[in-house]
PyMOL CGO cylinders between C-alpha atoms (Angstrom):
from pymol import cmd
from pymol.cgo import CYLINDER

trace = [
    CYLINDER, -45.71, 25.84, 64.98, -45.92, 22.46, 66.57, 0.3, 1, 1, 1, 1, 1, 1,
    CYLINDER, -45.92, 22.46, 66.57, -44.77, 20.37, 63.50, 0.3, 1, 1, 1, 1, 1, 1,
    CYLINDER, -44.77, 20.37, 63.50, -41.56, 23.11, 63.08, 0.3, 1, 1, 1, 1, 1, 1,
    CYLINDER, -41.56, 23.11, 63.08, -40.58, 22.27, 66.71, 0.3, 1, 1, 1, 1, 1, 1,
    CYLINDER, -40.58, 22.27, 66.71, -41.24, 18.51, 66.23, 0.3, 1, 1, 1, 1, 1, 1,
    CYLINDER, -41.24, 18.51, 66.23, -38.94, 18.78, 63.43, 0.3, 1, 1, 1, 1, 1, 1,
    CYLINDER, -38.94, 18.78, 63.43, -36.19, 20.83, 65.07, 0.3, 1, 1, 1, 1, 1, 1,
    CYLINDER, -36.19, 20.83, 65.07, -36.36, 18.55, 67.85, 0.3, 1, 1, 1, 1, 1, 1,
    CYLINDER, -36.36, 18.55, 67.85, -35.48, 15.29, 65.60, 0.3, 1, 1, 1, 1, 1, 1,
    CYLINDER, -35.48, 15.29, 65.60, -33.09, 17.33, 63.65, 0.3, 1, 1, 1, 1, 1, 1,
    CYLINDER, -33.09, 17.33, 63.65, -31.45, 18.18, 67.24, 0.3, 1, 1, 1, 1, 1, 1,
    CYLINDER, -31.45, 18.18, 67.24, -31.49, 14.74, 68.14, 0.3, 1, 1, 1, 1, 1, 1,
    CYLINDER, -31.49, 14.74, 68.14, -29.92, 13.53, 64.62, 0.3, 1, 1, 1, 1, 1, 1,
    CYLINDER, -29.92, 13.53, 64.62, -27.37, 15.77, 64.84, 0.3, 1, 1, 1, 1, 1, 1,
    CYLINDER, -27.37, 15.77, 64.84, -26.23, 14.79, 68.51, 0.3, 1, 1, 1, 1, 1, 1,
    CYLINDER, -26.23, 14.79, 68.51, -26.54, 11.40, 67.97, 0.3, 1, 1, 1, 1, 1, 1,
    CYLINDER, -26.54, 11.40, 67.97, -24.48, 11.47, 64.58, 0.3, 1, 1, 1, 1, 1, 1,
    CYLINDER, -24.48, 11.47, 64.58, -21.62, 14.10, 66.45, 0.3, 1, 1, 1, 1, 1, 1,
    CYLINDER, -21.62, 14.10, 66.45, -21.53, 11.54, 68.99, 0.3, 1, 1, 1, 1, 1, 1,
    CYLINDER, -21.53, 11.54, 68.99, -20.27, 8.72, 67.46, 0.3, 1, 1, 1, 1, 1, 1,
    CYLINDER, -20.27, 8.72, 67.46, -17.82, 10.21, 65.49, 0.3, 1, 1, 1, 1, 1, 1,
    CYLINDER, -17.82, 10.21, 65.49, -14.34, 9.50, 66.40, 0.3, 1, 1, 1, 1, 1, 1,
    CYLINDER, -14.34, 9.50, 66.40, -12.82, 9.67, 63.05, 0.3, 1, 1, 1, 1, 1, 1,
    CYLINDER, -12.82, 9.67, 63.05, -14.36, 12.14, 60.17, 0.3, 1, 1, 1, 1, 1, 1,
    CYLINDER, -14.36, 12.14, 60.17, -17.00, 11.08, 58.36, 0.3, 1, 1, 1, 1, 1, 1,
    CYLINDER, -17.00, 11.08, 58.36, -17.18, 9.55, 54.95, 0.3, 1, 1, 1, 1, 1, 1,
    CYLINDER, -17.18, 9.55, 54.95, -19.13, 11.00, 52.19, 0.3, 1, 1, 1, 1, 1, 1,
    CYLINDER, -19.13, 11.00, 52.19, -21.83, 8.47, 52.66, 0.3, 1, 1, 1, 1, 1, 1,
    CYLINDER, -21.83, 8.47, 52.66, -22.16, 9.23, 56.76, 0.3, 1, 1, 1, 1, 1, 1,
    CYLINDER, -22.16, 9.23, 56.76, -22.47, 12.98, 55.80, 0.3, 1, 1, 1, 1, 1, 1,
    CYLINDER, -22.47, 12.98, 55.80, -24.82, 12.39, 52.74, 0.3, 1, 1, 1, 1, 1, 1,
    CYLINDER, -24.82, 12.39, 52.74, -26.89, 10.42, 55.25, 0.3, 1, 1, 1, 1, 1, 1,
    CYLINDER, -26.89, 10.42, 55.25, -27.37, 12.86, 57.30, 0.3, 1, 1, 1, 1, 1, 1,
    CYLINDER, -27.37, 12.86, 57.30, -28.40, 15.56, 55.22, 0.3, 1, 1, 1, 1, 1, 1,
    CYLINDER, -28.40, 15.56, 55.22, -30.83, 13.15, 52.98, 0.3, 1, 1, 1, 1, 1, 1,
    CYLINDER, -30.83, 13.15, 52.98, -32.29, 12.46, 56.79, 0.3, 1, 1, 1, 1, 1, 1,
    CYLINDER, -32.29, 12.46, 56.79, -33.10, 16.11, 57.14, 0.3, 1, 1, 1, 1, 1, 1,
    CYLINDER, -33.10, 16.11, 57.14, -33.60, 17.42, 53.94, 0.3, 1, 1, 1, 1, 1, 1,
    CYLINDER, -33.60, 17.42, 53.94, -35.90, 13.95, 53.62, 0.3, 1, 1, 1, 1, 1, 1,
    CYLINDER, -35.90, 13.95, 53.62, -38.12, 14.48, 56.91, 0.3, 1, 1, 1, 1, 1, 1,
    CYLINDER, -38.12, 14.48, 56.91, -38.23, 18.71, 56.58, 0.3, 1, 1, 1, 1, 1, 1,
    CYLINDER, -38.23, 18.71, 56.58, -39.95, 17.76, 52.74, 0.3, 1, 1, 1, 1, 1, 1,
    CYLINDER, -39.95, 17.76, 52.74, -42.17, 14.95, 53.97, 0.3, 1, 1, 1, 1, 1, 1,
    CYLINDER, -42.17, 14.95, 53.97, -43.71, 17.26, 56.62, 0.3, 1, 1, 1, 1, 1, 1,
    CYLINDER, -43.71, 17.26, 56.62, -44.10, 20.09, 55.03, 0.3, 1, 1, 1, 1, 1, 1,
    CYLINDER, -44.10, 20.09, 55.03, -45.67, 17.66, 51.69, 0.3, 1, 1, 1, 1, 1, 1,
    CYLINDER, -45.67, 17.66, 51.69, -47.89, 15.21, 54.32, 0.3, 1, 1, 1, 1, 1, 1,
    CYLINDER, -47.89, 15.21, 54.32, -48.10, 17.53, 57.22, 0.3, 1, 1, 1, 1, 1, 1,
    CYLINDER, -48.10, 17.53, 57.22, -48.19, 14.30, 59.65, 0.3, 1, 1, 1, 1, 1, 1,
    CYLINDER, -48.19, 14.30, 59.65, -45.74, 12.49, 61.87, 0.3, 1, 1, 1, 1, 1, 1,
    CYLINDER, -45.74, 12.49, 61.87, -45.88, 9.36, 58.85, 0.3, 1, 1, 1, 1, 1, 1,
    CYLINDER, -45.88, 9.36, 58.85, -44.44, 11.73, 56.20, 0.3, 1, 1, 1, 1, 1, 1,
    CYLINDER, -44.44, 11.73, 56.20, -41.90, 13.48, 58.72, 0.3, 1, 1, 1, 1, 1, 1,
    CYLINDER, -41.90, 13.48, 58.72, -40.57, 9.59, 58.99, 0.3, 1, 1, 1, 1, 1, 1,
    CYLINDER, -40.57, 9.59, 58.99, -40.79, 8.18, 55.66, 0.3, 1, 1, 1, 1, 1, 1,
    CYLINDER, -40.79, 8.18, 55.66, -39.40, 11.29, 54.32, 0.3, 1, 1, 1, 1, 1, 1,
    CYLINDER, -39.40, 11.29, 54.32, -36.37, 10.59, 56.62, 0.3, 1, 1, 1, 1, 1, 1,
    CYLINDER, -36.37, 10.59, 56.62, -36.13, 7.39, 55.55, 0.3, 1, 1, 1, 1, 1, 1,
    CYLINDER, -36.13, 7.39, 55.55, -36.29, 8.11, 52.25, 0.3, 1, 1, 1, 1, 1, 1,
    CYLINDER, -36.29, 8.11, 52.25, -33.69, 11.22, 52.29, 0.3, 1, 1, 1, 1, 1, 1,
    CYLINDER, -33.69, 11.22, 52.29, -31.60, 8.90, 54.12, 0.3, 1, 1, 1, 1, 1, 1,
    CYLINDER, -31.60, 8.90, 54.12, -31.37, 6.13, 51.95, 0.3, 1, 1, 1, 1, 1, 1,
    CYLINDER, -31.37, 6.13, 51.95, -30.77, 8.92, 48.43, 0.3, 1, 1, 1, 1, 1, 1,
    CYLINDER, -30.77, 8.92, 48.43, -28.55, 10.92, 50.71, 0.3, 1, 1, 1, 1, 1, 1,
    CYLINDER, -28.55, 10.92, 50.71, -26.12, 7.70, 51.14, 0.3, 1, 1, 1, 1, 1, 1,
    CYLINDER, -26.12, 7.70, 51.14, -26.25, 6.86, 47.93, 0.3, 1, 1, 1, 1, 1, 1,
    CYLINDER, -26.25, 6.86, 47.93, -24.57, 10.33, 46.83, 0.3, 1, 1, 1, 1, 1, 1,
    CYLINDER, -24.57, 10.33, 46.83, -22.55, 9.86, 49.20, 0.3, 1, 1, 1, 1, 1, 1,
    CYLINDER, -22.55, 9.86, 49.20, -20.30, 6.87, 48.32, 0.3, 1, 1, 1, 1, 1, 1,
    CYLINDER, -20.30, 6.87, 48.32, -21.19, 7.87, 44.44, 0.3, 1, 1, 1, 1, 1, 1,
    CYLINDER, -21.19, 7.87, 44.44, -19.07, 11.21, 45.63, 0.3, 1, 1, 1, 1, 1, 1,
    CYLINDER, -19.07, 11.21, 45.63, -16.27, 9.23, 47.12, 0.3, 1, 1, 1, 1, 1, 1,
    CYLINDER, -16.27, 9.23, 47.12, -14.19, 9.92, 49.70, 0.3, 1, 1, 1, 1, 1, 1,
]
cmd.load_cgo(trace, "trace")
C-alpha cells in the first residue's frame, strides 16, 4: 500500500507540475512525455518494487514516451 501511494503521489505531482506550465497545448512529444513518465515509473515499481526502479522507470518511460511523441507529429 505504501509504494501505490508513493506512486500516486509522484504521478500527482507530475501532473500539476506539467498542467502548470502549460500556456499553449501541448505537442505530441510534451504529452508522450508524460505518459512514458507514468507508464515508465508505475512498471519499474511494480518490476523492482524499490524507490530506484520507480525512478529509472520514469526516466526511462520518459525518454521512449518523447520519442513517440515527435515520431507522431503534431
Amino acid at each position: 500500500m505504501k509504494n501505490l501511494r508513493t506512486l500516486s503521489t509522484v504521478a500527482l505531482i507530475a501532473a500539476t507540475l506539467g498542467a502548470a506550465g502549460c500556456s499553449t497545448p501541448p505537442t505530441n512529444a510534451q504529452i508522450g512525455t508524460g505518459v512514458g513518465a507514468v507508464a515508465g515509473g508505475a512498471l519499474g515499481n511494480a518490476v523492482f518494487d524499490s524507490t530506484l526502479g520507480t525512478i529509472g522507470g520514469a526516466a526511462a518511460g520518459a525518454v521512449i514516451g518523447n520519442q513517440i511523441g515527435k515520431n507522431r507529429g503534431n
